[in-house]
C-alpha positions, -999 to +999 in steps of 0.1 A: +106-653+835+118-636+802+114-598+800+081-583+775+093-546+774+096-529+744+133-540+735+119-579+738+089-568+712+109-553+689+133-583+689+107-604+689+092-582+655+125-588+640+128-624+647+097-631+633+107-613+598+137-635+600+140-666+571+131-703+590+166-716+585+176-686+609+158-698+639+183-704+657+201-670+656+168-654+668+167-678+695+205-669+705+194-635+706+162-637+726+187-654+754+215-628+758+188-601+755+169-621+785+208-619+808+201-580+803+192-561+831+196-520+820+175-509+804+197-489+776+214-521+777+184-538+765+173-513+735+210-511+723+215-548+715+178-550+703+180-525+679+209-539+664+197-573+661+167-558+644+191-540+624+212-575+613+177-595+607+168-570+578+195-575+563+204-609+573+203-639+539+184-669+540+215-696+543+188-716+514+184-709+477+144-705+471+124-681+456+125-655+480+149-634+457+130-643+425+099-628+441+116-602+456+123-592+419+092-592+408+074-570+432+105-547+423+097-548+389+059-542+395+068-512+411+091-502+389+067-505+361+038-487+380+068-457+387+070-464+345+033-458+341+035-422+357+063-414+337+048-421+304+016-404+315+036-372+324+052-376+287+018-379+270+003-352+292+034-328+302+011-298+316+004-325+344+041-318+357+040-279+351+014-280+386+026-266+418+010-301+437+025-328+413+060-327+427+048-336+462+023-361+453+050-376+433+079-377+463+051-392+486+040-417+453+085-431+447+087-434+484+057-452+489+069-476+460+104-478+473+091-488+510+067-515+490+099-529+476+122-530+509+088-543+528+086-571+503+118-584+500+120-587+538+087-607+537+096-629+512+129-641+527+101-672+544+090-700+526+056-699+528+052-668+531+064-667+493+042-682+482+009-680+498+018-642+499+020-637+466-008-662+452-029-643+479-018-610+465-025-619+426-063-632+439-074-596+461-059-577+430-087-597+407-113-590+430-102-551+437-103-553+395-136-562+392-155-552+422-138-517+426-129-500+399-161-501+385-170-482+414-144-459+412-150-451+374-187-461+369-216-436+375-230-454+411-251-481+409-265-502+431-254-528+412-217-518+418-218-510+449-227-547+462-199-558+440-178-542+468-188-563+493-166-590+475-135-568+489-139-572+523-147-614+522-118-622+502-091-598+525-111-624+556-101-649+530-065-645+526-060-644+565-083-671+575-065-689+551-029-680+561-040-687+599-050-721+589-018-727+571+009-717+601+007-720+634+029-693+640+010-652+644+043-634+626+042-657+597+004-654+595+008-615+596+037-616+569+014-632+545-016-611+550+011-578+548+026-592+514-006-600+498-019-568+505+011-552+492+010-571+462-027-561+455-025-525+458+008-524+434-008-550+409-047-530+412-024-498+402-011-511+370-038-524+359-060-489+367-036-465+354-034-486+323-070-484+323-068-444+328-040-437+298-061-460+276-094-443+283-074-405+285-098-397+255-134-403+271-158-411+283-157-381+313-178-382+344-197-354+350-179-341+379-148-341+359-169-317+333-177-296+362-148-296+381-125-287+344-128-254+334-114-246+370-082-264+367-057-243+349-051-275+323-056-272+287-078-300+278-103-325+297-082-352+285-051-338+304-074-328+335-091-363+337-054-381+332-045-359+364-075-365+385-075-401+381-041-408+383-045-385+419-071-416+428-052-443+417-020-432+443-043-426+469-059-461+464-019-475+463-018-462+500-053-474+505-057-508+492-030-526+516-042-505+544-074-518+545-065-552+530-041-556+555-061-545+585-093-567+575-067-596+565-052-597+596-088-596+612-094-625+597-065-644+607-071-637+644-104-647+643-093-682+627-065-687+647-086-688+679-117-709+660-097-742+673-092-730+707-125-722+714-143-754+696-122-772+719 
C-alpha cells in the first residue's frame, strides 16, 4: 500500500502541476518514492522532484508559453501603472510607508507571474483558466468597484452578490470539465489570478483618470491629516493602497470560493448515483 506522508503529498502537488504529456515521469517518480523506507530518504528525493517539475517543459508546442506571456505582461503593465502614478504624483514616493507597500506590491506580482506560468504548462487548464479569469474580472468590474468607489447603496451592494456565484461558477464548471482534483484546482487558481491582475488595471486606470474628482467624503476628512499637498495626490495614494490590497484579495477569495465550488460539483455525480 503506497505511503501518504508528507513527502508522497508534496510529490503528489508537484505531479499534479506537471504538463499531461509528462505523466509518465510523475508516475516513475511516485514508484521509486513508494521503494523508500527512511524517512529523510523520502523528503530528499521528493523535494527534488518537486524542484525538476517546476521547471520541467511541456515536450508539446501549445499555448502554454503564449499565455504565460501575457499574464507577464499584465503584470508588468499593472507594475507600469504604479510607476506612472508615482511620476504624476511624486510626493506619493517621498512617504515613509510607500517603499514597503511597494516591495510587498513587485513581489506579489512576480509570484503571480511564476504561479502562472507553472499553471499554464496544461492544456486545459490554458484555456479554461484564462477564459475563466477574463469573465470574474468583468463581474469584479461591474459589481465591485462601484462598491469600492460609490457612496453605498443598496443598490450596489446586491450587485456584489454576483461575485460570489460566478467564483461557484468557474469551479463548478472546471469540475465538470476534468475528472482529475489538481487540474480542477489549477484552473480555479489561474482564473483567480488572472482576475485580480486584470480587476487592477482596469481600477487603477480608473483611479489616475479620475485623480482630479469627484472625492468621497472620507477622503475630505481624512486629507488635511496626511502630510500630502493636494487632495488629488492624497486620493491617488489612498486608492491606489485599495487597489494592492484588493490584488492580494481578489484571488484569495476567488480562489477559496472557486474551489468550493468545484468540490461540491465534483461529488454532485457520486451522490445522485
Amino acid at each position: 500500500m503506497p505511503n501518504t506522508d508528507a513527502p508522497s503529498t508534496l510529490l503528489n502537488w508537484a505531479v499534479g502541476a506537471l504538463p499531461a504529456d509528462r505523466a509518465p515521469w510523475g508516475e516513475a517518480m511516485f514508484g521509486e518514492l513508494n521503494q523508500m523506507n527512511k524517512r529523510r530518504e523520502r523528503w530528499r528525493f521528493a523535494v527534488g522532484c518537486a524542484s525538476a517539475a517546476v521547471f520541467l517543459p511541456s515536450r508539446r508546442a501549445d499555448s502554454a508559453r503564449l499565455a504565460a506571456r501575457l499574464v507577464a505582461a499584465t503584470a508588468l503593465a499593472c507594475a507600469g501603472l504604479v510607476a506612472y502614478g508615482l511620476a504624476q504624483y511624486p510626493q506619493i514616493a517621498t512617504q515613509a510607508r510607500t517603499w514597503p507597500v511597494l516591495a510587498v506590491f513587485l513581489s506579489v506580482l512576480v509570484g503571480y507571474s511564476v504561479i502562472s506560468a507553472i499553471l499554464v504548462r496544461r492544456g486545459p487548464v490554458t484555456q479554461f483558466g484564462l477564459a475563466g479569469g477574463l469573465g470574474l474580472a468583468a463581474v469584479w468590474i461591474i459589481a465591485g468597484i462601484p462598491v469600492v468607489t460609490q457612496a453605498p447603496q443598496p443598490a450596489y451592494s446586491l450587485l456584489l452578490l454576483a461575485i460570489p456565484i460566478a467564483s461557484l461558477a468557474i469551479g463548478a464548471t472546471a469540475a465538470r470539465r476534468s475528472r482529475t482534483a489538481a487540474v480542477r484546482q489549477q484552473v480555479v487558481l489561474l482564473s483567480a489570478l488572472v482576475a485580480g491582475l486584470v480587476l487592477f488595471l482596469a481600477y487603477t486606470s480608473d483611479i489616475l483618470l479620475t485623480a482630479d474628482g469627484p472625492y468621497d467624503a472620507g477622503q475630505i476628512r481624512d486629507f488635511p491629516g496626511s502630510g500630502l499637498p493636494d487632495l488629488a495626490t492624497y486620493a491617488v495614494s489612498d486608492n491606489l493602497g485599495s487597489a494592492m490590497m484588493l490584488l492580494l484579495l481578489v484571488p484569495i477569495v476567488t480562489a477559496a470560493i472557486g474551489s468550493t465550488g468545484a468540490g461540491i460539483a465534483a461529488r454532485l455525480p457520486r451522490q445522485l448515483k
